[in-house]
C-alpha positions in Angstrom: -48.8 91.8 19.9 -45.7 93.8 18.2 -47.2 96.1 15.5 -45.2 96.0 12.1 -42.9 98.4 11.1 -44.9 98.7 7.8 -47.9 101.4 7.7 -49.5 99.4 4.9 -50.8 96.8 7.4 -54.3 96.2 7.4 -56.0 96.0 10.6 -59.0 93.6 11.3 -60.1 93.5 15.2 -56.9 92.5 17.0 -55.3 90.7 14.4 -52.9 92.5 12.3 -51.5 91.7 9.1 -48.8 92.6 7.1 -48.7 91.7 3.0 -44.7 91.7 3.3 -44.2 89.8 6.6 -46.4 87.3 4.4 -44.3 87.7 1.2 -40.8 87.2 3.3 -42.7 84.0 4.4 -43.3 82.6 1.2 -40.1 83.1 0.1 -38.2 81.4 2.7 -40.7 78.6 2.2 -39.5 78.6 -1.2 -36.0 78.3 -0.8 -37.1 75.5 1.8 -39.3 74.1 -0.6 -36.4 73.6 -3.3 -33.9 72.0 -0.6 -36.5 69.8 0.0 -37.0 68.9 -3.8 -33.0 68.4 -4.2 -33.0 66.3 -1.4 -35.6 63.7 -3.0 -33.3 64.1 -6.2 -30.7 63.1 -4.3 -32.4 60.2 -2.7 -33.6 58.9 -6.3 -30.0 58.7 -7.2 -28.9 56.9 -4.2 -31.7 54.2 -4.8 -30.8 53.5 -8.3 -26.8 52.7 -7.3 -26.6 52.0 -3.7 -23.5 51.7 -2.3 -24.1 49.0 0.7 -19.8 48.3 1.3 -19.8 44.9 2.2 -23.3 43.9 2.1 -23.2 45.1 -1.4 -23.6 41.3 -2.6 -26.3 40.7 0.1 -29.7 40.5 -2.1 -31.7 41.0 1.3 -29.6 44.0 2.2 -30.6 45.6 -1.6 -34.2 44.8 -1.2 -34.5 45.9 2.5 -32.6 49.6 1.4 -34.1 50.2 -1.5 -37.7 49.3 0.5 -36.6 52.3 3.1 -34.7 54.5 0.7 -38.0 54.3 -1.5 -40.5 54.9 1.3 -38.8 57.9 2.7 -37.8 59.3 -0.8 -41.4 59.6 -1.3 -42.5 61.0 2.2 -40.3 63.7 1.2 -41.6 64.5 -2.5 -44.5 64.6 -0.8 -43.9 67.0 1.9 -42.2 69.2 -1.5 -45.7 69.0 -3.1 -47.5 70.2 0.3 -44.3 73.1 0.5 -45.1 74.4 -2.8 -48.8 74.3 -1.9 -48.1 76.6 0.9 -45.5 78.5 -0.9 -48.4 79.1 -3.9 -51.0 80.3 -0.9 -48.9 82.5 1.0 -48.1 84.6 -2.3 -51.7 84.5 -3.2 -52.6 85.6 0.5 -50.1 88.6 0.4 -51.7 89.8 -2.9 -55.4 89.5 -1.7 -54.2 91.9 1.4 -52.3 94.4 -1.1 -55.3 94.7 -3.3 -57.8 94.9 -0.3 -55.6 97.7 0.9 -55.6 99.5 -2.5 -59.5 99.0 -2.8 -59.9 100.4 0.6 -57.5 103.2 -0.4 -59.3 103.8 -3.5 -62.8 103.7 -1.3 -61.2 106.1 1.2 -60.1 108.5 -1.8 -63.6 108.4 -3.1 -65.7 109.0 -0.2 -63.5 112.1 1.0 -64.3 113.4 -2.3 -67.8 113.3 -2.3 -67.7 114.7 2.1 -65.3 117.3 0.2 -62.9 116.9 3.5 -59.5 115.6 3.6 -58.6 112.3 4.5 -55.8 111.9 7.7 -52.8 110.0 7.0 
């Protein structure tokens, strides 16, 4: 396993984690996570003024691409709603590791105080 470049990673068995790496995540979600929305904007335009060419007059063609268009319209607002649920958990994981490293900082600070020794960096 690489270790990160970061010194503030906190260390649990073999599994390493880094608040950052987590944050960098979350972000890049999010940027995927508002394509994603634009698209199903997009989508919702197309449906309400379809432009079929020369099956534009064909009520079976209209019914049969707005039935589609609908269906996968709303696949993807709902893979934007699962996005932004993983965007919204990823930022709240990175800041439950940042203030578990500051607590466990803190704890560190306190106990060399009371053993009166310094602590190694």
């Amino acid at each position: 396993m690489l270790e990160p470049s970061n010194s503030t990673a906190v260390r649990a068995s073999s599994v390493t984690v880094n608040p950052g790496d987590i944050d960098a995540f979350s972000k890049v979600m999010s940027a995927i996570t508002s394509d994603i929305d634009a698209l199903a904007s997009e989508m919702t335009s197309l449906i309400s003024a379809p432009d079929l060419g020369e099956y534009d007059q064909s009520p079976t063609a209209l019914t049969r691409y707005r039935k589609a268009a609908t269906t996968h319209r709303d696949f993807t607002a709902a893979l934007a709603l699962r996005s932004d649920k993983l965007v919204s958990g990823t930022t709240e994981l990175a800041r439950q590791y940042r203030d578990l490293e500051d607590l466990n900082t803190s704890g560190a600070a306190v106990i060399t105080s009371f053993l009166g020794t310094p602590k190694e960096s």
